[in-house]
N, C-alpha and C positions, 0 to 999 in steps of 0.2 A: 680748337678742333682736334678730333681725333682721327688719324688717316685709315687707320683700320673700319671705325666704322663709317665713316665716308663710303671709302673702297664695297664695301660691304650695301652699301645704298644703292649706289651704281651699278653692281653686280644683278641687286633683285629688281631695280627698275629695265633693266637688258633681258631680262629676265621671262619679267612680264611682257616688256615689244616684242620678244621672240613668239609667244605664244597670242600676240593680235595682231594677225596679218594687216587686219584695215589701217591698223595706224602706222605700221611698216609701209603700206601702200601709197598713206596719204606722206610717210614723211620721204620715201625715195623713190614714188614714182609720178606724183603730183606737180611738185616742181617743173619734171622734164617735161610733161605732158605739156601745161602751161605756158613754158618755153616753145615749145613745136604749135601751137596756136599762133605764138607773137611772131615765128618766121614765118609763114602761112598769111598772115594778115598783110605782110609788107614782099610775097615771094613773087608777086609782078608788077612790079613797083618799074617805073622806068625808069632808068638814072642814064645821066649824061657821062659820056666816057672818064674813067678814073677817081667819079665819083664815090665814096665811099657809102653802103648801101645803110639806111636806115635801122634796120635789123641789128646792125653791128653797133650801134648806139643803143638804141632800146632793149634788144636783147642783154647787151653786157648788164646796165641798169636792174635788170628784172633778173640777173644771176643774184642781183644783193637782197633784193627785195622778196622775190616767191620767198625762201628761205626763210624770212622775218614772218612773213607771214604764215606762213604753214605750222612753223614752232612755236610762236605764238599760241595759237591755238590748240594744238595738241597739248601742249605742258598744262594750258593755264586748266584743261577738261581735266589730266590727267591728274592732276593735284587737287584739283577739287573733290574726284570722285577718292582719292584716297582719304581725304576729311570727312566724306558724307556718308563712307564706309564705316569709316570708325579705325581703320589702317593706322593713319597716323595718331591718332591718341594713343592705339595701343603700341605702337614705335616710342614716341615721345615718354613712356613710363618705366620704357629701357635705359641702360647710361645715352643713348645716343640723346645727342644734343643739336638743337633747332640748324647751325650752322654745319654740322655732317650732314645731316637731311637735306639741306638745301642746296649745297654745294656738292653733292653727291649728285642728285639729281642732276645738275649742271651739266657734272661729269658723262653723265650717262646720254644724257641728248645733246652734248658736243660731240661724242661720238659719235651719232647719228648724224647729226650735222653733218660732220666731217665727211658722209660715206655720200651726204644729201648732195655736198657742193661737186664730191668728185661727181657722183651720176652727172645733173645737171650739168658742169663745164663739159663735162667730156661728148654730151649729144651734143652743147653749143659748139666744140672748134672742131669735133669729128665729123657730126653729120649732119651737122648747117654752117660749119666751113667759115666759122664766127673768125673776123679778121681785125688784130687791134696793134697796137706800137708795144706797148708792153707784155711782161712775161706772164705766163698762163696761172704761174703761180699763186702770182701774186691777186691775183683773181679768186682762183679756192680759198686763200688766206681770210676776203674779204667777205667773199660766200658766207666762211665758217662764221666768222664772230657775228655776222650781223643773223645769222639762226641761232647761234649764241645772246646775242641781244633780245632774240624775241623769248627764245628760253625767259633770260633774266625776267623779262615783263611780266610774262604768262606767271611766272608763280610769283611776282608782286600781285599784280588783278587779281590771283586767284581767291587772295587772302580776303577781297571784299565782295567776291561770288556766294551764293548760297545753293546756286542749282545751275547746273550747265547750259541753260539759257542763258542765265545772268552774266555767264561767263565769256559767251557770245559776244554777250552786247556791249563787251568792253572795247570790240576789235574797233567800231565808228569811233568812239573814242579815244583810244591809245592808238592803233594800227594804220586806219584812215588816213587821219588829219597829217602823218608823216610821210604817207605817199602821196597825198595832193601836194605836200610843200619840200618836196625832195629834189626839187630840178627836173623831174623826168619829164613834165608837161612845160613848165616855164621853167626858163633859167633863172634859178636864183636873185642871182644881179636885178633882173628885168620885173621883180614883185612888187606891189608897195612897202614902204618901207614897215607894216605894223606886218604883215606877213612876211616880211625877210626877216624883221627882228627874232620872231617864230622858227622859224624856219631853222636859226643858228640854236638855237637852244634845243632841236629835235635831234636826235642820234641817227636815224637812217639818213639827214642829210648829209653827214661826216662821212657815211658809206658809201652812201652814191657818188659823196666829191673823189673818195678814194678812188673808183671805179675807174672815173674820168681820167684821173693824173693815170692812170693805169693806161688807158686807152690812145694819152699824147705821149707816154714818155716812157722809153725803152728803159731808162733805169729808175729806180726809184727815188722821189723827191724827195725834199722835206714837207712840203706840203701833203704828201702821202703817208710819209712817217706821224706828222700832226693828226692827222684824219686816224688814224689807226689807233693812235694811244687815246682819242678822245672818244671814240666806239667803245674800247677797252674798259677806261673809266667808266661807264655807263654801264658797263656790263658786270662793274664789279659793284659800284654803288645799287646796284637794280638787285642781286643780291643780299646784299646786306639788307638794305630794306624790306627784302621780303623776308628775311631771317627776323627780324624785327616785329614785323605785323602778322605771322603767322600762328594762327591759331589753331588749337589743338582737333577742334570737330565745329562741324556746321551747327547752328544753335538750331 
């Protein structure tokens, strides 16, 4: 890999989000939006004194998730339409090479990431007062990789889209099946065993466990620390593979 033209990828993909406000919209004000629904849904909820309000469960959960989901699908549109352009063939016949492209991109929408989690936490503990045992931190940390995560997917998927619908219809299948089997509805533990078995081999469930250790435990585990380098993994093998399977233009 070459960090110049890496740097250089990332540069014109910031580039172009500057100049389309909707996907600037959809990546840092979507999230918050989403989040002010799920406090709303649960904002007269009755709880018994001292009990800790539902929202602060669910909410923290859906800090890891909107994020996956949202990047997800921006990346995997936004990679496709550079192949159905003709964009990246005429990149790919420069020195750069498949791995700067890819990881450049990376670069580019972890930054966005990054600006996605700050919005997002900061409406959850400023102005729904989101209350948990750990540090807030560590919370954006998990924010970031797991929109990181969905980055990675989006442009694996993307390699076997041929038109932005198709590229949709990857989210039931990659995007989905990880938020029904993430803990958020059932506890893990409590699944059959052929959906728990599932369930461990899925990446947002390692975010969502992070969350948790997040929300019992004022300093960091090691079962936090696990959850985090296993997210990681995912994030770099998701990668790689899409440097692999990416092809030059749509046929």
């Amino acid at each position: 890999m070459n960090v110049k033209m890496m740097w250089a990828t990332t540069v014109r993909v910031l580039q172009q989000l500057k100049g389309d406000p909707r996907s600037i919209g959809l990546i840092m004000v979507v999230p918050a939006v989403l989040l002010a629904l799920v406090y709303w849904l649960y904002e007269n909820e009755a709880l018994p004194p001292g009990m800790p309000r539902t929202f602060d469960r669910v909410g923290l959960m859906m800090l890891g998730i909107f994020p996956f989901v949202v990047m997800f699908l921006v990346t995997s549109i936004t990679m496709l339409r550079e192949r159905t352009s003709g964009t990246l063939e005429r990149l790919l016949t420069t020195p750069i090479n498949k791995g700067d492209l890819l990881f450049g991109y990376a670069l580019a929408f972890s930054i966005m990431a990054a600006l996605q989690a700050l919005v997002a936490s900061g409406v959850a503990y400023w102005v729904f007062k989101m209350t948990i045992v750990g540090n807030a931190g560590w919370v954006v940390l998990i924010s970031v990789l797991t929109a990181v995560l969905g980055v990675a997917l989006g442009l694996l998927c993307s390699a076997f889209a041929t038109t932005e619908f198709q590229a949709v219809q990857f989210m039931p299948v990659v995007v989905i099946p990880q938020i029904l089997l993430c803990g958020l509805f059932v506890v893990r533990d409590q699944m059959n065993g052929v959906l728990q078995a599932l369930s461990n081999i899925l990446p947002l469930s390692y975010a969502v466990d992070g969350l948790q250790e997040v929300a019992k435990h004022a300093n960091p585990t090691s079962a936090l620390v696990t959850d985090l380098v296993v997210v990681a993994a995912f994030v770099v093998a998701g990668l790689l593979l899409a440097s692999l399977t990416l092809r030059r233009r749509t046929a």
